[in-house]
N, C-alpha and C positions, 0 to 999 in steps of 0.2 A: 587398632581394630577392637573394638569391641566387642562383647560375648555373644548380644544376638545378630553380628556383623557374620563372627565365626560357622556360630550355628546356619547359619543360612549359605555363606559358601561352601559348606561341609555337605549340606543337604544338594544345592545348585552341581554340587562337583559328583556325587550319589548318583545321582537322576541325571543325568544328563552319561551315566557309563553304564555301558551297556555288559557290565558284570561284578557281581558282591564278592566282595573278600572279608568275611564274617571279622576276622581279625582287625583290618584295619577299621571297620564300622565302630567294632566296640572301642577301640582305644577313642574315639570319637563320641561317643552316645554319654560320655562320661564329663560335656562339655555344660551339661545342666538337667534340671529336667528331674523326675525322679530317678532313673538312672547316676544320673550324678549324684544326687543327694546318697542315695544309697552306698555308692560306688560300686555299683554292677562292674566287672569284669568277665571278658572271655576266657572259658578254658581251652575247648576242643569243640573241636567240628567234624562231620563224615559228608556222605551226600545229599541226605537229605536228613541232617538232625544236626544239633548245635550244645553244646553243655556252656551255660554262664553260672555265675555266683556273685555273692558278697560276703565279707566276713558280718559274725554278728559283735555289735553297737552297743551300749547303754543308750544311744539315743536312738535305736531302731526297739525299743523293749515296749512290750503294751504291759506289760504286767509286771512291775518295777518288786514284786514280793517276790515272786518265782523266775524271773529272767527271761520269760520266755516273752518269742520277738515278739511286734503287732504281724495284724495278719495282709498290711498294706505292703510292705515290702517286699512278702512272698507274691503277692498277687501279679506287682508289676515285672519280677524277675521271672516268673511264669509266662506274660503277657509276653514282656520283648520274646524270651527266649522263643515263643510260640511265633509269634512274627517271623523272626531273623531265620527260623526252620524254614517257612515258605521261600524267603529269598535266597537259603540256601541250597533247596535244592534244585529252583528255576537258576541259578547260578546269575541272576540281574536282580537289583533293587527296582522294584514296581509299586507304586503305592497298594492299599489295600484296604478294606475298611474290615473291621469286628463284625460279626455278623453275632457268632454266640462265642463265650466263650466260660466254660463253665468250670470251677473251681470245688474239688471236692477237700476238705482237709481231713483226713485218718488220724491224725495226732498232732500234740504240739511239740512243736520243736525243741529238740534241747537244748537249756543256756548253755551260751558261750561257744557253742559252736558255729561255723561257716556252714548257710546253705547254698546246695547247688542245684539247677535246674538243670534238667535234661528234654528237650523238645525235638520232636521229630512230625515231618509233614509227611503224611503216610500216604494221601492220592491229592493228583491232581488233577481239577478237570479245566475246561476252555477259565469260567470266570469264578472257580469256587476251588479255595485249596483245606483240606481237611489236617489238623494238627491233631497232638497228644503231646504232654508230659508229665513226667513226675518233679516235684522238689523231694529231697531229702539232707539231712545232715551227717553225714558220713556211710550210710549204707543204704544203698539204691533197693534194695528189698522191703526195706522197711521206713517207706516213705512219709514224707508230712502231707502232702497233697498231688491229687492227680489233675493233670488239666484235660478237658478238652474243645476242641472248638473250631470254626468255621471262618474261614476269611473270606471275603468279593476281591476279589483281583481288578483296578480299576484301569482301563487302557487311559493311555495318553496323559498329558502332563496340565491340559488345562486347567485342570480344580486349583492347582500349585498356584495361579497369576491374579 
């Protein structure tokens, strides 16, 4: 089997269960992808929020004089994490599309250290689920970036075929 053989029965097996285990998703998300590239892992999960990470890289560095990472890697560790909050708190994987999602950064990140996201889906309505998170590198108070943003909840699996 092949990688986009994997990806795609990983996805068909997702979708087709009628509830998310944030855990085993990520061991999975790490099959390609930016997430792979990265190597996004999960930490921890509640009801409706989810903490992912990666360590930092030389080959994740935008600024190879000071260390500090590029600002792609944060964005997408933001992004899933912001996603995987909405599936985790409807407790099923449903597709969904980006509506907004907006990325503020407060500082750059320190070299050499691991950052972690923290996202949470705060309301939910029929076809609209509203997110938040922060990144940071070791103290949740004094964050690198705050997200926010808006999902469409898409019914039914047609778009998938």
């Amino acid at each position: 089997m092949d990688q986009s053989e994997a990806n795609e029965n990983a996805f068909e097996r997702f979708s087709r269960d009628n509830s998310f285990d944030p855990s085993a998703w990520s061991e999975r998300m790490n099959f390609g992808g930016h997430s792979g590239f990265i190597g996004m892992r999960y930490h921890q999960h509640g009801d409706n929020w989810i903490e992912l990470g990666f360590d930092w890289r030389d080959d994740l560095v935008g600024d190879p004089e000071t260390g500090v990472l590029a600002s792609g890697p944060i964005i997408s560790l933001l992004d899933n994490a912001t996603s995987m909050s909405v599936w985790t708190r409807t407790g099923q994987f449903r597709p969904q599309v980006t509506l907004d999602l907006r990325i503020d950064y407060t500082r750059a990140a320190a070299p050499r250290k691991p950052i972690v996201a923290r996202a949470e889906c705060y309301q939910l309505r029929r076809s609209m689920a509203f997110v938040r998170g922060i990144a940071h590198d070791g103290d949740p108070a004094d964050p690198v970036a705050h997200a926010a943003g808006i999902f469409m909840l898409v019914e039914g699996q047609e778009w998938a075929k």
